[in-house]
C-alpha positions in Angstrom: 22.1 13.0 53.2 20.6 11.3 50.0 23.6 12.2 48.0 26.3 11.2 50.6 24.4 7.9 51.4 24.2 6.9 47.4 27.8 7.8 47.7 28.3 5.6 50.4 26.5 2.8 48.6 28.5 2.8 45.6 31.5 2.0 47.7 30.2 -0.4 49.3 29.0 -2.6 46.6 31.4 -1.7 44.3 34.8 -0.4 46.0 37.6 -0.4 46.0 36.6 2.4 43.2 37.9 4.9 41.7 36.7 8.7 41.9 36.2 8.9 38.4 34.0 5.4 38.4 31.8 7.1 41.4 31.5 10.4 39.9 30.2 8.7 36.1 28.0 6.1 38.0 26.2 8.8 40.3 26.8 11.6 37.5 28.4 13.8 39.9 30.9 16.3 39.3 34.7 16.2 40.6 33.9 19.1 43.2 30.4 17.6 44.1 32.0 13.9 44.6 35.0 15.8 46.7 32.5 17.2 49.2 30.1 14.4 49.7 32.9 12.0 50.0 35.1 14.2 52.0 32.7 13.4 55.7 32.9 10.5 54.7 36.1 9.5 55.0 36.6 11.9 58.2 34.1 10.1 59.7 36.0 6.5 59.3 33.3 4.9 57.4 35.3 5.4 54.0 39.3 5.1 53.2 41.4 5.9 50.4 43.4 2.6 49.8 46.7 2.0 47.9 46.9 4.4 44.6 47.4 1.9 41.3 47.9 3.3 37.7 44.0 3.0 35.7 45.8 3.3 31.9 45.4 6.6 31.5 47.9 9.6 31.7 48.8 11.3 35.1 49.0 10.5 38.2 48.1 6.8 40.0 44.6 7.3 41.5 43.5 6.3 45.1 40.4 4.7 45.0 37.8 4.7 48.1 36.6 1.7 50.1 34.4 1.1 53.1 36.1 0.5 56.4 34.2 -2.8 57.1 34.8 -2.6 61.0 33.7 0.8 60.8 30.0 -0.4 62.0 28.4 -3.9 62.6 25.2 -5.2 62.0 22.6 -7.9 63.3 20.9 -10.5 61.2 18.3 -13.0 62.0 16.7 -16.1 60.0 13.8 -17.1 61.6 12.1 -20.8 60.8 9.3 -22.8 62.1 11.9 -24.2 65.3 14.4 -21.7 65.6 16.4 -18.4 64.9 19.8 -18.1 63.2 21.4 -15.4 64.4 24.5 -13.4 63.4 26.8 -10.3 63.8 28.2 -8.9 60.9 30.6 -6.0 59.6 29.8 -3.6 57.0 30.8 -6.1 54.2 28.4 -8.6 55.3 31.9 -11.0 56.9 30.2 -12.9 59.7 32.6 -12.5 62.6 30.1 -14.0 65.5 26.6 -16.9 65.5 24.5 -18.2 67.6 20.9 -20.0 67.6 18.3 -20.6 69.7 15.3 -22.7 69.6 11.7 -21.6 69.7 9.7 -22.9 72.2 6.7 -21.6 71.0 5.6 -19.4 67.5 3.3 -16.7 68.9 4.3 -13.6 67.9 5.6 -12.1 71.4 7.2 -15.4 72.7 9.7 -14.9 69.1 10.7 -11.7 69.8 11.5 -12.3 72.8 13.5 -15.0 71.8 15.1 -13.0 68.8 15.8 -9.5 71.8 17.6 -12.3 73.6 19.9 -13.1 71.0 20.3 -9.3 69.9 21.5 -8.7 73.2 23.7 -11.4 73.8 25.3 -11.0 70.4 25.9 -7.1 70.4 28.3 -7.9 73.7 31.0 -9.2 70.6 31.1 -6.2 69.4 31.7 -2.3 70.2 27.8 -1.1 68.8 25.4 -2.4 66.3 23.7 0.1 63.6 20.8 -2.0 63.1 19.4 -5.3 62.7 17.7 -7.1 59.8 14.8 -10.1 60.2 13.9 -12.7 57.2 11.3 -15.0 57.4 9.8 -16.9 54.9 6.7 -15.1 53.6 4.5 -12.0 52.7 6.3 -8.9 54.1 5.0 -5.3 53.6 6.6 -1.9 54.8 9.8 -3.8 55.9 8.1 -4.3 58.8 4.5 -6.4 58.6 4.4 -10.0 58.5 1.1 -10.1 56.2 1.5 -14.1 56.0 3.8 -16.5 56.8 2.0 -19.4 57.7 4.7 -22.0 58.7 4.2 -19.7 61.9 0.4 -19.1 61.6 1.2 -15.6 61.4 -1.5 -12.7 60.0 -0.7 -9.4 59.8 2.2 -9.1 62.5 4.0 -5.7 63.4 7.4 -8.1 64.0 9.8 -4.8 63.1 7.9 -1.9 66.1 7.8 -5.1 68.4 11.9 -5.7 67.7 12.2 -2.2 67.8 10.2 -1.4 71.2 12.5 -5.1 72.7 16.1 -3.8 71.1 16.3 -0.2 70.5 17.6 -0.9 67.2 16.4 0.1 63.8 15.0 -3.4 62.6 14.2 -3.8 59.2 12.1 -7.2 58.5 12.3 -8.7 55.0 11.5 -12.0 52.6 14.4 -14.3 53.5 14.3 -14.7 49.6 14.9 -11.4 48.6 17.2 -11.1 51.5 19.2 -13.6 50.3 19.0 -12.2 46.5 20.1 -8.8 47.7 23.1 -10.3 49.7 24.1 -12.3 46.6 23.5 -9.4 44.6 25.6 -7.0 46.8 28.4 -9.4 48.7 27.8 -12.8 47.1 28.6 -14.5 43.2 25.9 -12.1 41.9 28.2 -8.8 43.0 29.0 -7.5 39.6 26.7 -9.3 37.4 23.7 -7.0 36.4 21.0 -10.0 36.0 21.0 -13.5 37.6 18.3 -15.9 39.1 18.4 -17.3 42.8 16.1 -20.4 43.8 16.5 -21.9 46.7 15.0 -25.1 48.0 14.0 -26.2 51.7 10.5 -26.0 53.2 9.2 -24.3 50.1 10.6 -23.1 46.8 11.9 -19.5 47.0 13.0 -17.3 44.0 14.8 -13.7 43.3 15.2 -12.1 40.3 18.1 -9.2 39.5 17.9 -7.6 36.4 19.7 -4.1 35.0 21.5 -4.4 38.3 18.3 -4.1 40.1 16.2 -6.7 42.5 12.9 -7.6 41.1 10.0 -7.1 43.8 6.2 -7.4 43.3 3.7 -7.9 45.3 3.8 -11.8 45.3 7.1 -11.6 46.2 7.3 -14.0 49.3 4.0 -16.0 48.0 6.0 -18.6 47.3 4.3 -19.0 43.4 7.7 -20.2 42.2 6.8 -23.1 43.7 3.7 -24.0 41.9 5.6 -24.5 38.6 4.6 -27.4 36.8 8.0 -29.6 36.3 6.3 -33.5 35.7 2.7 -33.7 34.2 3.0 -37.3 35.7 4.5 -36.1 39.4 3.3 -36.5 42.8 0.7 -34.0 44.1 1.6 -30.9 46.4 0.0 -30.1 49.4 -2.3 -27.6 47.2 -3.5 -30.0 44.9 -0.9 -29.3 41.9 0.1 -32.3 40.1 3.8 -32.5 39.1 4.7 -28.9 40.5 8.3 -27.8 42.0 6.8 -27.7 45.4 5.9 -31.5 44.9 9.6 -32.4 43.9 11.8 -30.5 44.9 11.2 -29.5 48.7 12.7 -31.3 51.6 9.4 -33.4 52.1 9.2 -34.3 48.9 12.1 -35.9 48.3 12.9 -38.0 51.5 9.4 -39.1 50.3 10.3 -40.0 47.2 13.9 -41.3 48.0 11.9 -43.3 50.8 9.4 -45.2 48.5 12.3 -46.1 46.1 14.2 -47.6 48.8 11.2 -48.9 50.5 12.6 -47.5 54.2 12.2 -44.1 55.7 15.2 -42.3 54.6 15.4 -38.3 55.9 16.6 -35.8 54.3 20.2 -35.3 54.8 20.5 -39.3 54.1 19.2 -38.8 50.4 21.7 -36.2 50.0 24.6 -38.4 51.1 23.2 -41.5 49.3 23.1 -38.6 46.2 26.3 -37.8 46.7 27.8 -41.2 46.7 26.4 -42.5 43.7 
């Protein structure tokens, strides 16, 4: 199953691709490729698409692809107020959303919230083949919420009680390195064997590809990123570092700013426009 599923992966990421490009990636021989690819495509989760000349002598070859439709996932972004929810096929194309608001952040009263929208979402489409959770913090096993403390969150089994609600395989993630490996495998990192993600909001998140592989620690989801020193002269963050990114950057920090400069309250998506029109 390894072999056929590392198969299966190339494809994905990668296809439309040749035979010959699977076979030299994986170091597979023709005959090996043949019979793990072979299910494969009986099984409707891989095609071979239109044959196109590769420069070389003989015949046109027919590279393989994945059958996007062929399976569909869920995917879930939960903040401090609400969850983002989505249904996606095996490319990652979002084909259904929906959101709902949290009325309260213990643990149990969220996944119920998050089973609700499961359910109501996998009506779209024919079955679901599992479902995947980030959230903005410390995240062990795929399943453990060590810390995210924009919930107040300790040491949370959040993927057994999805599992136990849906019935679905639920893996549960850093929306940071979630977001990193969707770049990385669907988005403008596809192809590109290093790159950098930050993102801003909240906090200051950042992912790190390199040799064509996510980087992943055990601060990863810590948020350190954050506690880069960017102004020796900037406004203190919430942890007492002068100057930091966390200080700047974040979505408090600069409707605070932009506020005290114009001397009114001015919220966030106002200080992009008023950025924007400049």
């Amino acid at each position: 199953m390894g072999a056929s599923r590392s198969v299966a992966l190339e494809v994905l990421i990668n296809g439309p691709i040749s035979r010959s490009d699977i076979a030299r990636r994986l170091d597979l021989s023709p005959g090996s490729l043949t019979r793990l690819s072979t299910p494969l495509i009986e099984s409707g989760l891989l095609v071979e698409v239109e044959e196109r000349a590769d420069g070389r002598a003989g015949r046109p070859t027919k590279p393989l692809d994945i059958v996007p439709e062929s399976q569909h996932f869920l995917g879930m972004k939960l903040t401090g107020d609400e969850v983002l929810a989505v249904v996606t096929d095996l490319r990652a194309n979002i084909l259904y959303s929906q959101s709902a608001r949290l009325d309260s952040r213990e643990p149990e009263a969220v996944a119920a919230v998050i089973a609700r929208l499961a359910e109501q979402l996998s009506e779209h489409v024919p079955s679901v083949t599992a479902m995947g959770v980030g959230i903005g913090g410390l995240v062990t096993e795929h399943a453990i919420v060590r810390s995210a403390p924009f919930l107040g969150w300790t040491d949370v089994d959040l993927g057994s009680m999805l599992e136990n609600l849906t019935g679905l395989p639920t893996v549960i993630d850093n929306d940071v390195v979630a977001f990193t490996e969707s770049e990385h495998w669907f988005g403008a990192g596809r192809g590109a064997d290093r790159f950098a993600v930050i993102t801003l909001g909240v906090g200051i998140g950042y992912g790190l590809v390199v040799h064509d592989d996510i980087v992943i620690d055990g601060d990863s989801g810590l948020g350190l990123v954050g506690h880069w020193p960017l102004d020796p002269f900037g406004p203190l963050c919430p942890a007492g570092h002068r100057g930091c990114a966390r200080s700047v950057l974040t979505i408090s920090a600069i409707s605070q700013a932009v506020s005290a400069a114009l001397g009114r309250p001015v919220d966030y998506d106002e200080a992009l426009t008023l950025a924007s029109d400049a």
